[in-house]
N, CA, C and O atoms as a Tinker XYZ file with bonds, in Angstrom:
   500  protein
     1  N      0.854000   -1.170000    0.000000    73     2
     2  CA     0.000000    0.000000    0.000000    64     1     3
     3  C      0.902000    1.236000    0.000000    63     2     4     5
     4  O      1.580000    1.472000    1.000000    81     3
     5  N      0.945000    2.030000   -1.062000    73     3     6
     6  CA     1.677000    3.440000   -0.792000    64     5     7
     7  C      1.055000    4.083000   -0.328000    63     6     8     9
     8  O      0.052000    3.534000    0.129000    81     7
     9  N      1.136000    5.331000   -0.144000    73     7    10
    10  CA     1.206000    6.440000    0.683000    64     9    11
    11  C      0.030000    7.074000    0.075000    63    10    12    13
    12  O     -0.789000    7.467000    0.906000    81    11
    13  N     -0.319000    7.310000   -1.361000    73    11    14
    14  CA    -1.536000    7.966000   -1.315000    64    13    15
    15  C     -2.460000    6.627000   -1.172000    63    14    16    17
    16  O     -3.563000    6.907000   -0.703000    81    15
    17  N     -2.302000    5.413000   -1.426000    73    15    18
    18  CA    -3.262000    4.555000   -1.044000    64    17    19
    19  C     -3.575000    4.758000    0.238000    63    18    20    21
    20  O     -4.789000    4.785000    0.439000    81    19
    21  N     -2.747000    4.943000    1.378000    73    19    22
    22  CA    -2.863000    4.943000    2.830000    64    21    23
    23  C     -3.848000    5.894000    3.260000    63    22    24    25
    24  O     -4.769000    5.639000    4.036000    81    23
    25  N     -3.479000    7.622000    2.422000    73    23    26
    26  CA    -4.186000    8.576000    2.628000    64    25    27
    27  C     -5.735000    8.501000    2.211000    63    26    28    29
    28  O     -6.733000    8.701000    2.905000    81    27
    29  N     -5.618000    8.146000    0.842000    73    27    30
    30  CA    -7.611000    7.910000    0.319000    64    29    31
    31  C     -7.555000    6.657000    1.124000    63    30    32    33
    32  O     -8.160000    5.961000    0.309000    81    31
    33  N     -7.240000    5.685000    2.287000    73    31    34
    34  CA    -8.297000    4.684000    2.862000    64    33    35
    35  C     -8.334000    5.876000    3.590000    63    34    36    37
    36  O     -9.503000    6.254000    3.508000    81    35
    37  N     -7.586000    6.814000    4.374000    73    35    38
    38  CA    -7.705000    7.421000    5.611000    64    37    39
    39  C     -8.819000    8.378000    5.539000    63    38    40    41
    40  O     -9.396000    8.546000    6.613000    81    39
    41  N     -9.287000    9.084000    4.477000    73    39    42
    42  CA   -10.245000    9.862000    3.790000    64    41    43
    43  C    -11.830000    9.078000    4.075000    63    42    44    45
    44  O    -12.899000    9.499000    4.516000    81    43
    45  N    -11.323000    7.650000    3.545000    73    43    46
    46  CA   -12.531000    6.748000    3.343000    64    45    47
    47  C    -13.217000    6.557000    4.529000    63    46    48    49
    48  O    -14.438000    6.499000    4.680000    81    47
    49  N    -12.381000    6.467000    5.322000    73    47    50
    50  CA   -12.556000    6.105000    7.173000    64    49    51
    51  C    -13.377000    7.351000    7.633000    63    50    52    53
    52  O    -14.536000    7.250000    8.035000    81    51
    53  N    -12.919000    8.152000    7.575000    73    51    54
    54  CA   -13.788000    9.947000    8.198000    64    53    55
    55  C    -14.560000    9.601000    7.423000    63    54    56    57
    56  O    -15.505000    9.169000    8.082000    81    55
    57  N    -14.910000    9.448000    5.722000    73    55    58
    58  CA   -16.660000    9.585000    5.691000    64    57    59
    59  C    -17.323000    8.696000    6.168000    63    58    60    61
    60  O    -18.346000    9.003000    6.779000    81    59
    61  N    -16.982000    7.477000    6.049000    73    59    62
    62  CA   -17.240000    6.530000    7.037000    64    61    63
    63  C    -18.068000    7.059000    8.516000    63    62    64    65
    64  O    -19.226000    6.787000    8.833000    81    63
    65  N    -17.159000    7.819000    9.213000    73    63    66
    66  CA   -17.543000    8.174000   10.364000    64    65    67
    67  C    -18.717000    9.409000   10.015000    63    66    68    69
    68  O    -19.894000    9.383000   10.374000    81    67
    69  N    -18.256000   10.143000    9.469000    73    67    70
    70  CA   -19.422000   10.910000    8.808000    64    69    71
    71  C    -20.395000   10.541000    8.529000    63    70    72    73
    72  O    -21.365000   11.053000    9.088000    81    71
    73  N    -20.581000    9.615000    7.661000    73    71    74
    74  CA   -21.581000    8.811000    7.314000    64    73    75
    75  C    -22.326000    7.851000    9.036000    63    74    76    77
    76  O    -23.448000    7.705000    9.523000    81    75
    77  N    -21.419000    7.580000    9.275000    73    75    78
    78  CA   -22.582000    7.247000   11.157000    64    77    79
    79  C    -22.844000    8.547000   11.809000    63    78    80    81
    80  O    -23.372000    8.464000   12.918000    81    79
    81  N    -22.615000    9.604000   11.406000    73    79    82
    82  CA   -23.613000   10.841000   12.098000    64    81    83
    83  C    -24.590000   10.799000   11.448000    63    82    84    85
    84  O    -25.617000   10.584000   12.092000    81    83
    85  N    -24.738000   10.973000    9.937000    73    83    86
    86  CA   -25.946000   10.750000    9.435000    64    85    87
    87  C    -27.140000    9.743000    9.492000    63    86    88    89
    88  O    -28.326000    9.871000    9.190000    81    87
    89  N    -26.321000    8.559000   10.047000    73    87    90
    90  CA   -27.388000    7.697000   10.467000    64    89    91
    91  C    -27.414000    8.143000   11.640000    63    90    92    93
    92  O    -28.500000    8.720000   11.597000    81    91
    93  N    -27.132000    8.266000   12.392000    73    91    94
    94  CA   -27.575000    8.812000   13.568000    64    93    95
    95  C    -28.739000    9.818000   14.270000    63    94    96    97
    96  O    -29.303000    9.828000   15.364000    81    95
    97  N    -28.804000   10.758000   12.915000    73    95    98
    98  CA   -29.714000   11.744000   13.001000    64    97    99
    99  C    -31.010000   10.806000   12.580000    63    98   100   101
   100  O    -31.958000   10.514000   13.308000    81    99
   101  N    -30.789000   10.408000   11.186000    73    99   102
   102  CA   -31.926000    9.618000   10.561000    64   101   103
   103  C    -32.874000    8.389000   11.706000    63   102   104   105
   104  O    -34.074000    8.114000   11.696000    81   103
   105  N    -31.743000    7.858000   12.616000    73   103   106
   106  CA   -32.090000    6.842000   13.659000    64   105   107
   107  C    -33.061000    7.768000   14.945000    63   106   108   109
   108  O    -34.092000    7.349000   15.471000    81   107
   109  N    -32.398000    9.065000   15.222000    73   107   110
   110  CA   -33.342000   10.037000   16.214000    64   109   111
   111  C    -34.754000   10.141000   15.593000    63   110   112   113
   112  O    -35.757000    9.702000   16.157000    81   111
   113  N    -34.756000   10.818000   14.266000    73   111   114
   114  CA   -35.905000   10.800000   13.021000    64   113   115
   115  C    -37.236000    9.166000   13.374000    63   114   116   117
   116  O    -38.443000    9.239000   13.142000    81   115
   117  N    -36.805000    8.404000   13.719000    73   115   118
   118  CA   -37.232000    7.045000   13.173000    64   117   119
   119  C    -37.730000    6.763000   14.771000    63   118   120   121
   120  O    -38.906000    6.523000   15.044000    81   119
   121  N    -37.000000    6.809000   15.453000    73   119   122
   122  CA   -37.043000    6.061000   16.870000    64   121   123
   123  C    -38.135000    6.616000   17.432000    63   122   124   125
   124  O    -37.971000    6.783000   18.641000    81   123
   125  N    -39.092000    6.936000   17.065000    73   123   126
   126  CA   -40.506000    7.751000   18.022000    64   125   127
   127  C    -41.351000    6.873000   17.362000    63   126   128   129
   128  O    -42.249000    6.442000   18.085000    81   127
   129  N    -41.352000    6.406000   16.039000    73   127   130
   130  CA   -42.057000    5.800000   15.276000    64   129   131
   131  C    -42.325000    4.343000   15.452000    63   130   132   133
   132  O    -43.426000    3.826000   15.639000    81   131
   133  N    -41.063000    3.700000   15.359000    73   131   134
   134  CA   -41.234000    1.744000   15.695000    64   133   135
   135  C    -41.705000    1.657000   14.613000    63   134   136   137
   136  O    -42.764000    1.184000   15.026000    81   135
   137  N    -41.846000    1.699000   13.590000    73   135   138
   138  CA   -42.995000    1.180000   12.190000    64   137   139
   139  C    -41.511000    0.668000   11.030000    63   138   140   141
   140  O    -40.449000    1.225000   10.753000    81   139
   141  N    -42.146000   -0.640000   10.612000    73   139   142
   142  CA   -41.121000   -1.413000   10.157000    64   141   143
   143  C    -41.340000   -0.057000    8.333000    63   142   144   145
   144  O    -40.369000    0.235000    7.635000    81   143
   145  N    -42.580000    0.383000    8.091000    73   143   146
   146  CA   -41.979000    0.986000    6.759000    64   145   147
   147  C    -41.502000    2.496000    7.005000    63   146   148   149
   148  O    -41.563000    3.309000    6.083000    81   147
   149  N    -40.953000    2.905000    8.472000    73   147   150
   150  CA   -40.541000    4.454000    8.288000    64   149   151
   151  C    -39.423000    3.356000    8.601000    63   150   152   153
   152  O    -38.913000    3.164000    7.497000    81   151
   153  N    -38.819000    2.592000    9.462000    73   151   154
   154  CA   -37.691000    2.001000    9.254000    64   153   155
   155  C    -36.983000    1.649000    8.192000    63   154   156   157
   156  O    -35.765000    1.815000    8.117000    81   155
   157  N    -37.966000    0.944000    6.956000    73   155   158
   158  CA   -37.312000    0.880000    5.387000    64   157   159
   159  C    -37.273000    2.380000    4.889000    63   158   160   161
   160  O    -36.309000    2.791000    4.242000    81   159
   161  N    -38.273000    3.128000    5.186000    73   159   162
   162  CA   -37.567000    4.303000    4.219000    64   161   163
   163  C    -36.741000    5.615000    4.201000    63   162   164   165
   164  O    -36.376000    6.401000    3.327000    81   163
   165  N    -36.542000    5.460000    6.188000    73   163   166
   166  CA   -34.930000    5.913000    6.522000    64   165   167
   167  C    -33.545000    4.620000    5.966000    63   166   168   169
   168  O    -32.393000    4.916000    5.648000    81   167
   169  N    -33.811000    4.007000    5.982000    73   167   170
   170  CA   -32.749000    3.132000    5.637000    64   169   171
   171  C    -32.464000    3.277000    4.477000    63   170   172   173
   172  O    -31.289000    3.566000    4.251000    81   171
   173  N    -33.358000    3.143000    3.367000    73   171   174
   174  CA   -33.359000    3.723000    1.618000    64   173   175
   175  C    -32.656000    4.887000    1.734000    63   174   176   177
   176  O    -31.517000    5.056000    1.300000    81   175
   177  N    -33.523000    5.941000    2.491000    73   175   178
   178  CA   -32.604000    7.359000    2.541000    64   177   179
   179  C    -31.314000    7.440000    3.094000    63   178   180   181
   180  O    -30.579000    8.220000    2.489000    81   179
   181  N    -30.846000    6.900000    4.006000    73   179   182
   182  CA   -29.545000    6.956000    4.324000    64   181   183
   183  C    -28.629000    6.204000    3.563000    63   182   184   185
   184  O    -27.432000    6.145000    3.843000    81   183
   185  N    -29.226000    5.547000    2.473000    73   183   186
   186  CA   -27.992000    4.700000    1.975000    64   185   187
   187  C    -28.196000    5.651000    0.506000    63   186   188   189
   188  O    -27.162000    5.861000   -0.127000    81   187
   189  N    -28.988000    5.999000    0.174000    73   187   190
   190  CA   -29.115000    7.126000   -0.692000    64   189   191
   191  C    -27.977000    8.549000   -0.417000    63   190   192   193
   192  O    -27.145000    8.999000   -1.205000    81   191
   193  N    -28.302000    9.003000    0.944000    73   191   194
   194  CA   -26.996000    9.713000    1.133000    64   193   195
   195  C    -25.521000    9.397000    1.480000    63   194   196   197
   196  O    -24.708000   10.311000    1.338000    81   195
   197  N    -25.063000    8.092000    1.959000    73   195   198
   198  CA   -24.119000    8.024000    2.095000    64   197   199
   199  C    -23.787000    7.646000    0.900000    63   198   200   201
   200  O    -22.572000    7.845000    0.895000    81   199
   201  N    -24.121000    7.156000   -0.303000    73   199   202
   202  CA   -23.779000    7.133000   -1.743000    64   201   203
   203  C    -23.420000    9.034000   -1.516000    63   202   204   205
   204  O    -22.319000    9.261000   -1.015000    81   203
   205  N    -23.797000    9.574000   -1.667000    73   203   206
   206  CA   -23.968000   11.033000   -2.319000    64   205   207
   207  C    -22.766000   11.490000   -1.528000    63   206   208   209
   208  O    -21.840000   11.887000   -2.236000    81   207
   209  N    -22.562000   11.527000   -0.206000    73   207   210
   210  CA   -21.338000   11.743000    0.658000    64   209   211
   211  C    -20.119000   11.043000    0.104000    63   210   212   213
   212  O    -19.038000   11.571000   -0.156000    81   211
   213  N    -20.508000    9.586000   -0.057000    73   211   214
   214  CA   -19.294000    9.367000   -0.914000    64   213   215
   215  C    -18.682000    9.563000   -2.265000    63   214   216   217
   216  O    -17.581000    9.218000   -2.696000    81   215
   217  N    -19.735000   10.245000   -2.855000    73   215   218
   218  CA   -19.343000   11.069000   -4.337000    64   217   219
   219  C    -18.676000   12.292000   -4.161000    63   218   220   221
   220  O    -17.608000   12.549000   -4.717000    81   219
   221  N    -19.332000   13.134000   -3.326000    73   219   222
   222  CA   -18.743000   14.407000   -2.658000    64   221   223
   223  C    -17.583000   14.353000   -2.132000    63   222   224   225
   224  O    -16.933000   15.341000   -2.477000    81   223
   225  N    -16.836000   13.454000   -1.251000    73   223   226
   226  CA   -15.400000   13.366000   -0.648000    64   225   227
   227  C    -14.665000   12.711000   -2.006000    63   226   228   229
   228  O    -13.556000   13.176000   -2.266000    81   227
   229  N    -15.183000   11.689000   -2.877000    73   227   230
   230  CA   -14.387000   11.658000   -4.434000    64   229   231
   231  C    -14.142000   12.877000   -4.787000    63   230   232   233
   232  O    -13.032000   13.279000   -4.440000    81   231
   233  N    -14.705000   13.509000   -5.281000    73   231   234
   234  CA   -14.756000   14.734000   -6.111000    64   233   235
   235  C    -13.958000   15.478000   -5.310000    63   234   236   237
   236  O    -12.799000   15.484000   -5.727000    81   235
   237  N    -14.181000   16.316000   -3.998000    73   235   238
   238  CA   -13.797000   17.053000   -3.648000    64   237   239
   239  C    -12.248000   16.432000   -3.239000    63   238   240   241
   240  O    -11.332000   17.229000   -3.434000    81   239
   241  N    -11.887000   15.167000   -2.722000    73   239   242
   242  CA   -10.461000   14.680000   -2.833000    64   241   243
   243  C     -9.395000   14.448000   -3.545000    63   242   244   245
   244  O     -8.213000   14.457000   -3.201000    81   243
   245  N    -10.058000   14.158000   -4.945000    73   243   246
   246  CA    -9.709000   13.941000   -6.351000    64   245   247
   247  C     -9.155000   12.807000   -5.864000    63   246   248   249
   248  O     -7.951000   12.671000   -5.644000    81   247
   249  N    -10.048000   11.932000   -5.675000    73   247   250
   250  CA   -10.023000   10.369000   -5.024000    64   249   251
   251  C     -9.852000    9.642000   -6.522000    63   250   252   253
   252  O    -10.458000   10.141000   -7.470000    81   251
   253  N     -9.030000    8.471000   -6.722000    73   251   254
   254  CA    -8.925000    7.745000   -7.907000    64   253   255
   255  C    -10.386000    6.834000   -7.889000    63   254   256   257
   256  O    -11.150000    6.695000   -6.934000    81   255
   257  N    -10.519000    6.217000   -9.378000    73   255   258
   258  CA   -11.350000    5.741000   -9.287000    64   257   259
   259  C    -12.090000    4.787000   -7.875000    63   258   260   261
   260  O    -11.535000    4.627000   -6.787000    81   259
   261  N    -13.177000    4.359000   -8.189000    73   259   262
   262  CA   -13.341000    3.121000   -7.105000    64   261   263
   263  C    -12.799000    1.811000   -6.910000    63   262   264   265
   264  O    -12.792000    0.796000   -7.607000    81   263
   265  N    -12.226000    2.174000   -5.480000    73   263   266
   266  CA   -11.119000    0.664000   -5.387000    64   265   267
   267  C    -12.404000   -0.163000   -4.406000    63   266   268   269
   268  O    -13.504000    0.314000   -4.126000    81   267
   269  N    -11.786000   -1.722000   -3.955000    73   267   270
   270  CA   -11.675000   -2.255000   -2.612000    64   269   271
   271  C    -11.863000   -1.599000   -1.722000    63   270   272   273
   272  O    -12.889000   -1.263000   -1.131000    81   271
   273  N    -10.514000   -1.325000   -1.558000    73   271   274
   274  CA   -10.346000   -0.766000   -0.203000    64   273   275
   275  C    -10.876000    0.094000    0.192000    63   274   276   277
   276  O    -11.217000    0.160000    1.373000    81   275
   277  N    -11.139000    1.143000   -0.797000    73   275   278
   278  CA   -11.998000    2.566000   -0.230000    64   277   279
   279  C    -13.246000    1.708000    0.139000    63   278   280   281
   280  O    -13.084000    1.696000    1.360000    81   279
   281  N    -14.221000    1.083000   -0.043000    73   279   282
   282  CA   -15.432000    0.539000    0.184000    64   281   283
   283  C    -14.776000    0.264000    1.524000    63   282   284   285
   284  O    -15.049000    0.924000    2.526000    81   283
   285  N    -13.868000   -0.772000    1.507000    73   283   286
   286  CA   -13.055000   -1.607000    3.365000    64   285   287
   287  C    -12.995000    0.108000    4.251000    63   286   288   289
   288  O    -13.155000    0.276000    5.460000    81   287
   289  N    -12.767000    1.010000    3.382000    73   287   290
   290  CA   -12.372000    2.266000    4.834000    64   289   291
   291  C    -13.575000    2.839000    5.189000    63   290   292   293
   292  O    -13.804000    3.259000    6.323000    81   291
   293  N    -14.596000    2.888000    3.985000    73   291   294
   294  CA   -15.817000    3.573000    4.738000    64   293   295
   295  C    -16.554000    2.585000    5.404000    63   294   296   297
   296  O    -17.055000    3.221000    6.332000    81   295
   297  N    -16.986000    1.259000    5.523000    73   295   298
   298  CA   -16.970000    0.208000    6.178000    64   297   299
   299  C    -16.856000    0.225000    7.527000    63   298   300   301
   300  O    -17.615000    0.300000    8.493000    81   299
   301  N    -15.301000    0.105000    7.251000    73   299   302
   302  CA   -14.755000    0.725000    8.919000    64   301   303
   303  C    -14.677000    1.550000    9.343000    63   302   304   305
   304  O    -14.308000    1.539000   10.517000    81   303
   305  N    -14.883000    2.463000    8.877000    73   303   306
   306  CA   -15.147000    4.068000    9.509000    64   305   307
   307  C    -16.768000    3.823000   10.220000    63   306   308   309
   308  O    -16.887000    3.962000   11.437000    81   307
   309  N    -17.781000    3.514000    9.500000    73   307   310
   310  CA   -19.278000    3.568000    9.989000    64   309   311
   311  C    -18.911000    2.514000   10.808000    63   310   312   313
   312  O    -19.363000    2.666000   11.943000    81   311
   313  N    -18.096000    1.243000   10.626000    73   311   314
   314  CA   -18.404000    0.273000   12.346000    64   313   315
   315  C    -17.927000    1.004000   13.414000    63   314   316   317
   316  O    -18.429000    1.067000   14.536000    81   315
   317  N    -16.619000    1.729000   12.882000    73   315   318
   318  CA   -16.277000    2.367000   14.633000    64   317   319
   319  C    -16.954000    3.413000   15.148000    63   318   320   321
   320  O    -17.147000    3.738000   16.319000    81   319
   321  N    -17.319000    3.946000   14.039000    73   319   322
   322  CA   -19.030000    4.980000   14.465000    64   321   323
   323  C    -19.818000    4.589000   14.968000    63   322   324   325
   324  O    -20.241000    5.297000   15.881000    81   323
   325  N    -20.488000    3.319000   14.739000    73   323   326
   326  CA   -21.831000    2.800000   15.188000    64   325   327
   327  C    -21.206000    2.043000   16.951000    63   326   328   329
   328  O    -21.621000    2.166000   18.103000    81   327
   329  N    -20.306000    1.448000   16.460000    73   327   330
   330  CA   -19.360000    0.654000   18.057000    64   329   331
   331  C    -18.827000    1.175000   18.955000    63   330   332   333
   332  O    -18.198000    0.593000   19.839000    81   331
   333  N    -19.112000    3.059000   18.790000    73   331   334
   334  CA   -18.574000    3.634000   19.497000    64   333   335
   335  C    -19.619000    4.659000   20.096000    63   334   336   337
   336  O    -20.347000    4.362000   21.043000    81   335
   337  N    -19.632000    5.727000   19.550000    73   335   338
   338  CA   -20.456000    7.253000   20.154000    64   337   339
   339  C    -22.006000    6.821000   19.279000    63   338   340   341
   340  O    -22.891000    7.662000   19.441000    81   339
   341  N    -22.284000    5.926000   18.625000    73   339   342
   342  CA   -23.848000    5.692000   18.691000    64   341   343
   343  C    -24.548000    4.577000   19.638000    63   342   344   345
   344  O    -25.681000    4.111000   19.518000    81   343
   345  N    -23.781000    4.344000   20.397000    73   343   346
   346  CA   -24.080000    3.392000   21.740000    64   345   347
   347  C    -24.798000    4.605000   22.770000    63   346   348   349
   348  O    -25.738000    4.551000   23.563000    81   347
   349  N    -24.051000    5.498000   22.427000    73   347   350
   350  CA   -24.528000    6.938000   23.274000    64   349   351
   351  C    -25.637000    7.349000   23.293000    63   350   352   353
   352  O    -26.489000    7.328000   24.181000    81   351
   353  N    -25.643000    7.821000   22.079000    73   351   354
   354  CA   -26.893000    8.362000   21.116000    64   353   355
   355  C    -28.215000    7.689000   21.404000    63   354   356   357
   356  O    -29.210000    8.204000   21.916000    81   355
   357  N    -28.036000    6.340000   20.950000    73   355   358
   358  CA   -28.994000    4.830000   21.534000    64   357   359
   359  C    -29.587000    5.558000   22.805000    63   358   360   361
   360  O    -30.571000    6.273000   22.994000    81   359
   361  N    -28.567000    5.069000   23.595000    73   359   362
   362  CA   -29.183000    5.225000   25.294000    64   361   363
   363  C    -29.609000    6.446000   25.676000    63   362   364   365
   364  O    -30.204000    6.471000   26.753000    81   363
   365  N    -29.433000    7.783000   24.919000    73   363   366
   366  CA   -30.086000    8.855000   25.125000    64   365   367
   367  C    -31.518000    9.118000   24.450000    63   366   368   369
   368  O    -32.351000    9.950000   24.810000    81   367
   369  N    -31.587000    8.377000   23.580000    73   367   370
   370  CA   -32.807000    8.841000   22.395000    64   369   371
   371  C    -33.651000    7.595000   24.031000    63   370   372   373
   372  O    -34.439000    7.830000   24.947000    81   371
   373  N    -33.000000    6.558000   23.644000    73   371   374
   374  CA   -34.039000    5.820000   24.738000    64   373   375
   375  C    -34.618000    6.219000   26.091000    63   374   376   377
   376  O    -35.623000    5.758000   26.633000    81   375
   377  N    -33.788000    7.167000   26.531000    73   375   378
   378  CA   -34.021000    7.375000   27.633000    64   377   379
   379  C    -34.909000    9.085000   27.619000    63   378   380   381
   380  O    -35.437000    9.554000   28.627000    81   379
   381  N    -34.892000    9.636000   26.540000    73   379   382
   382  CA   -35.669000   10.691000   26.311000    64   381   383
   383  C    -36.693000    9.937000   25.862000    63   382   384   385
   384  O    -37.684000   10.361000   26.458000    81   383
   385  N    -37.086000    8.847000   24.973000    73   383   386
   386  CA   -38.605000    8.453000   24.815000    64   385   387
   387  C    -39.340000    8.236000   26.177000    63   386   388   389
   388  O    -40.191000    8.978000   26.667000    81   387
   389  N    -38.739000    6.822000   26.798000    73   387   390
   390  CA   -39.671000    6.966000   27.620000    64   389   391
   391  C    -39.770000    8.102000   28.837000    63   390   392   393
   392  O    -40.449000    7.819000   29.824000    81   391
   393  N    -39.064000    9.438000   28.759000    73   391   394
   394  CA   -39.103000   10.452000   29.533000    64   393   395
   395  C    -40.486000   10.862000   29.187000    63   394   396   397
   396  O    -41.241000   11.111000   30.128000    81   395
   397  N    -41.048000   10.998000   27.639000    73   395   398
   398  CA   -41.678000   11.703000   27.313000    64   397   399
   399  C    -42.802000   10.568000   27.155000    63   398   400   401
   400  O    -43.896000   11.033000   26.836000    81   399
   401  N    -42.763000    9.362000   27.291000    73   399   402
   402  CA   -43.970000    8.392000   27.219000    64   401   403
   403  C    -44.484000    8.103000   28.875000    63   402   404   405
   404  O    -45.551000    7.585000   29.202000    81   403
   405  N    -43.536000    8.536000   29.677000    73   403   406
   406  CA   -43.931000    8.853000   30.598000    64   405   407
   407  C    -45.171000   10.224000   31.236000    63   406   408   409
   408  O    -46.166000   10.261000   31.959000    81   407
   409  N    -44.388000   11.134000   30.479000    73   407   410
   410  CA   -45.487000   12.556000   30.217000    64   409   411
   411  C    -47.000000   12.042000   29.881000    63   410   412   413
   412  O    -48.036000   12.118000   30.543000    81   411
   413  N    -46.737000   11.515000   28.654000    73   411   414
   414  CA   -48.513000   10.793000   28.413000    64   413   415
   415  C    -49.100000   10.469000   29.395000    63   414   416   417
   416  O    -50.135000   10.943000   29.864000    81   415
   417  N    -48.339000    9.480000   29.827000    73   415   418
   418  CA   -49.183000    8.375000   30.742000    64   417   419
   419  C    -49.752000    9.371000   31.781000    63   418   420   421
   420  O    -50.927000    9.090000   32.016000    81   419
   421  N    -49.236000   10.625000   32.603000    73   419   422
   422  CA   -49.385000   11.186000   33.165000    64   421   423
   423  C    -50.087000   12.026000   33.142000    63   422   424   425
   424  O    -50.667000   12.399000   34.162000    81   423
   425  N    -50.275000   12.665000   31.810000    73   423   426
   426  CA   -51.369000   13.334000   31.238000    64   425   427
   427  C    -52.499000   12.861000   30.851000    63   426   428   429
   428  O    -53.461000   13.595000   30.625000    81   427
   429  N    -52.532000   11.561000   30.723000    73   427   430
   430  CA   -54.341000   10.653000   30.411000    64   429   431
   431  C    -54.212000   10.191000   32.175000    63   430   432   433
   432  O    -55.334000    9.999000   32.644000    81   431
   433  N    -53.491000   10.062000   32.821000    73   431   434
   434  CA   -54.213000   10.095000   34.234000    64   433   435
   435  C    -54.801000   11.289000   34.629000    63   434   436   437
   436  O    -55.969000   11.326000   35.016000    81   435
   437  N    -53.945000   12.460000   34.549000    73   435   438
   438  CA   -54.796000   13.701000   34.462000    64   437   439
   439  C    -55.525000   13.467000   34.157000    63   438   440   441
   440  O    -55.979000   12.619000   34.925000    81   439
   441  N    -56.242000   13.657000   33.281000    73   439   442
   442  CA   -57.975000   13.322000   32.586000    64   441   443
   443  C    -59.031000   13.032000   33.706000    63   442   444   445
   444  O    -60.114000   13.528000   34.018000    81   443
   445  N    -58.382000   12.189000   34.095000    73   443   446
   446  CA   -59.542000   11.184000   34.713000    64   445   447
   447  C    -60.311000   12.016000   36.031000    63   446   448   449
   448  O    -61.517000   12.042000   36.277000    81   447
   449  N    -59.395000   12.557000   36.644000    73   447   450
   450  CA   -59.804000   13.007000   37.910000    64   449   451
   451  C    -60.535000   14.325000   37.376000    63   450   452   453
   452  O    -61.328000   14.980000   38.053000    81   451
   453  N    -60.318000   14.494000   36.628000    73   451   454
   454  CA   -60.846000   15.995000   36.033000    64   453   455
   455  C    -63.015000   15.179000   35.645000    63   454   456   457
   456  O    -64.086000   15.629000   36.051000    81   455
   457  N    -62.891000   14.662000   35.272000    73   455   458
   458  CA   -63.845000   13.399000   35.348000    64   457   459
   459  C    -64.342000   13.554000   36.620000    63   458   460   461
   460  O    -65.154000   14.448000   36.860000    81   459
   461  N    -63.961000   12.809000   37.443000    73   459   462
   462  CA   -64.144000   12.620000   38.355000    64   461   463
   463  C    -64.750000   13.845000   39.730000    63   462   464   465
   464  O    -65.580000   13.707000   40.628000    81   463
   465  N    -63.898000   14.960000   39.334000    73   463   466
   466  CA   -64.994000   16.011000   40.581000    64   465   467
   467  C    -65.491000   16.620000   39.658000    63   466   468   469
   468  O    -65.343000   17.828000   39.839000    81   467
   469  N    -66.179000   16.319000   38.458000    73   467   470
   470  CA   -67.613000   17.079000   37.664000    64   469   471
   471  C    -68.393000   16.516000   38.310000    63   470   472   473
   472  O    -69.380000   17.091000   38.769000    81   471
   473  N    -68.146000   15.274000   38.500000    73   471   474
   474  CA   -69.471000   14.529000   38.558000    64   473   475
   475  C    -69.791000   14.202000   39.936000    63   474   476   477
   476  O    -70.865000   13.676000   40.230000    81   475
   477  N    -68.734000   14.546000   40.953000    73   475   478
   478  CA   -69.092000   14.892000   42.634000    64   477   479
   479  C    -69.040000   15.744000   43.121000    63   478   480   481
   480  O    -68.966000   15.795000   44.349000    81   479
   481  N    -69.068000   17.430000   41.862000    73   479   482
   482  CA   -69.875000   18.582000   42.127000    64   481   483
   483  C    -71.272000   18.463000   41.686000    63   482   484   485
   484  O    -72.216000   18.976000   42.287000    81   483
   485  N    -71.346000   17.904000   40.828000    73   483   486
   486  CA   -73.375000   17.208000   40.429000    64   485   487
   487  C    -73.810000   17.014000   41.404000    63   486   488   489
   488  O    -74.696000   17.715000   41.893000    81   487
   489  N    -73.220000   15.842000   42.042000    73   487   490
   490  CA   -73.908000   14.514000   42.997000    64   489   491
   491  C    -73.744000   15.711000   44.278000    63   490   492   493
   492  O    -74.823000   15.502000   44.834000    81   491
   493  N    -73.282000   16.496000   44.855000    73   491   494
   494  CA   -73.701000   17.228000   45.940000    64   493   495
   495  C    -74.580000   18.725000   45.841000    63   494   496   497
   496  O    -74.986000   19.431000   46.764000    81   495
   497  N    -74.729000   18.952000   44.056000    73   495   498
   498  CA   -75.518000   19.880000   44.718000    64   497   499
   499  C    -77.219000   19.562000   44.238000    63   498   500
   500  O    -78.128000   20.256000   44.692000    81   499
C-alpha cells in the first residue's frame, strides 16, 4: 500500500464516520415511530446519502477511481461509528422516549380526575 493509497483509505474512514452521524440523526428521526416501513424508508434514505457523501469526498479529494479498499475504509469508519459514540446516542434517544412516554401516561391520568370532581360537584348539589 503506498502512501496515497494509505491517505484515500484514511479519507474513506472519516466519511465513514461521517456517514454514522448521518445515520444517527436519521435513527433520532425514526425512533418515536417503531414502524417497520418508516424504518425501510430511513434506511433507503440513508444509503441514498451516504452514496452522495461518498461522491462528494471523491470529487472534492480527487479520489482515484473506485477501489476495494476505499469501500473496506468507509466500512470501517461507519463500524467504529456505530461501536462507538452511537451506543450513546442509543441510550439517550431511549431514555428521552420513555421520559416523554412517561409525560402521556401522566397526562391521560390527568384526565380522569378531572372526570371525576364534575361529577361529585353534580352529585352534591
Amino acid at each position: 500500500m503506498t502512501g496515497d493509497q494509505f491517505y484515500v483509505f484514511l479519507v474513506c474512514v472519516l466519511s465513514g464516520i461521517v456517514g454514522g452521524v448521518l445515520y444517527d440523526v436519521l435513527y433520532l428521526v425514526r425512533y418515536p415511530f417503531r414502524s417497520r416501513a418508516v424504518c425501510i424508508v430511513t434506511d433507503v434514505f440513508f444509503g441514498l446519502l451516504f452514496a452522495g457523501l461518498f461522491l462528494f469526498v471523491s470529487v472534492t479529494f480527487y479520489l482515484p477511481g473506485l477501489r476495494f479498499y476505499m469501500l473496506i475504509g468507509c466500512g470501517v469508519g461507519l463500524l467504529l461509528y456505530l461501536k462507538s459514540f452511537h451506543e450513546i446516542v442509543a441510550f439517550f434517544a431511549q431514555k428521552v422516549y420513555n421520559h416523554c412516554e412517561k409525560k402521556k401516561c401522566v397526562k391521560r391520568s390527568e384526565k380522569k380526575p378531572w372526570k371525576n370532581r364534575k361529577k361529585k360537584s353534580r352529585e352534591s348539589q
